[in-house]
C-alpha positions in Angstrom: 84.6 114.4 123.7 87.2 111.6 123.4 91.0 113.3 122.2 92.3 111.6 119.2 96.4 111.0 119.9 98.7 113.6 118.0 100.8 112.3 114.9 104.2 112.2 114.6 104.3 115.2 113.1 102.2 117.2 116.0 99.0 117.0 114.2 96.2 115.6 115.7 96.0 111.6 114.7 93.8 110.3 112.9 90.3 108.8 113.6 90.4 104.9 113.4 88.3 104.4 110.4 89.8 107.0 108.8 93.5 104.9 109.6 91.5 101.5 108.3 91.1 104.0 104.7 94.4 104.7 104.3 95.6 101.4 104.9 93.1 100.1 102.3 94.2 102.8 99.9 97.6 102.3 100.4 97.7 97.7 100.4 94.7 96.8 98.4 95.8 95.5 95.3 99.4 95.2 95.9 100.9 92.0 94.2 104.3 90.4 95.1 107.1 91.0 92.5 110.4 89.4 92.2 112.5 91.1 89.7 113.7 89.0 87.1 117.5 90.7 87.6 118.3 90.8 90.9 115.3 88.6 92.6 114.3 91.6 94.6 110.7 90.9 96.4 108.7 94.4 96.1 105.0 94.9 95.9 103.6 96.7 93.1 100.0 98.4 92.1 99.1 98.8 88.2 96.4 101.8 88.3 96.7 102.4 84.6 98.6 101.5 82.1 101.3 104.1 83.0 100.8 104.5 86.3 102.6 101.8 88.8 102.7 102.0 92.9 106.2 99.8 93.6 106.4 99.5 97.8 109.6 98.0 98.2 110.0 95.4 101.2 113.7 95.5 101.9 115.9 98.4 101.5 116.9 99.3 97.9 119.7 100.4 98.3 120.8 96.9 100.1 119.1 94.4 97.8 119.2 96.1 94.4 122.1 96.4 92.2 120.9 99.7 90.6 120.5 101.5 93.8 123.4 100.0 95.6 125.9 101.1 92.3 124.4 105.0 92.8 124.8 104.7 96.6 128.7 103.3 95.8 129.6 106.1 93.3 128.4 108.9 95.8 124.9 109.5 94.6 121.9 109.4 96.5 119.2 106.7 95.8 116.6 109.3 96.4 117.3 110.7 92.4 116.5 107.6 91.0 112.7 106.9 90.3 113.1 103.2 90.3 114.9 100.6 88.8 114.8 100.7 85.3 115.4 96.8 85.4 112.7 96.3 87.7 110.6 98.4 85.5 110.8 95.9 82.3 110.3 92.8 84.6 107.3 94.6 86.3 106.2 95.4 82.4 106.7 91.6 80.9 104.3 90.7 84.5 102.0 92.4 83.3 101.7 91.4 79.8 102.1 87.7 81.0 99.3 88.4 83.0 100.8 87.9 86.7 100.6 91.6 87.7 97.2 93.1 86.6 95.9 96.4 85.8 93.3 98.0 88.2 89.7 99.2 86.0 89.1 101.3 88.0 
């Protein structure tokens, strides 16, 4: 019997194609995004109509206004759900079809 590594968290890791589903669960369908207010690059997932995935791929707090003004007046980033700005541009992507909407 071969020993799987542990996780980071202790537990034991995780079998390789198990690893190869995750990281197809968590990238496929991700499209680029630049937010029409600030120009921020994230990568976003429409599963449904209301439901969108956003991975950022800087840190929001750094590159977006929103985050950066909550950060500056004491709050914590982690209470906002996104950008609200971001949000619309993601919304006017997808009606101009640039970011579609998974069928599945």
């Amino acid at each position: 019997m071969t020993q799987q590594p542990d996780s980071t968290l202790g537990q034991p890791g995780a079998r390789p194609d198990s690893l190869a589903d995750r990281h197809e669960f968590l990238t496929s369908g991700l499209t680029p995004h630049d937010c029409e207010s600030c120009g921020t690059r994230v990568l976003v997932k429409k599963n449904s109509p209301k439901h969108t995935s956003i991975q950022w791929t800087t840190d929001a707090g750094e590159s977006c206004p929103v985050f950066a003004e909550q950060l500056t007046s004491g709050g914590s980033a982690a209470f906002l759900d996104t950008c609200p700005k971001l949000a619309d541009s993601i919304q006017r992507a997808v009606r101009n079809g640039e970011v579609e909407v998974s069928s599945e």
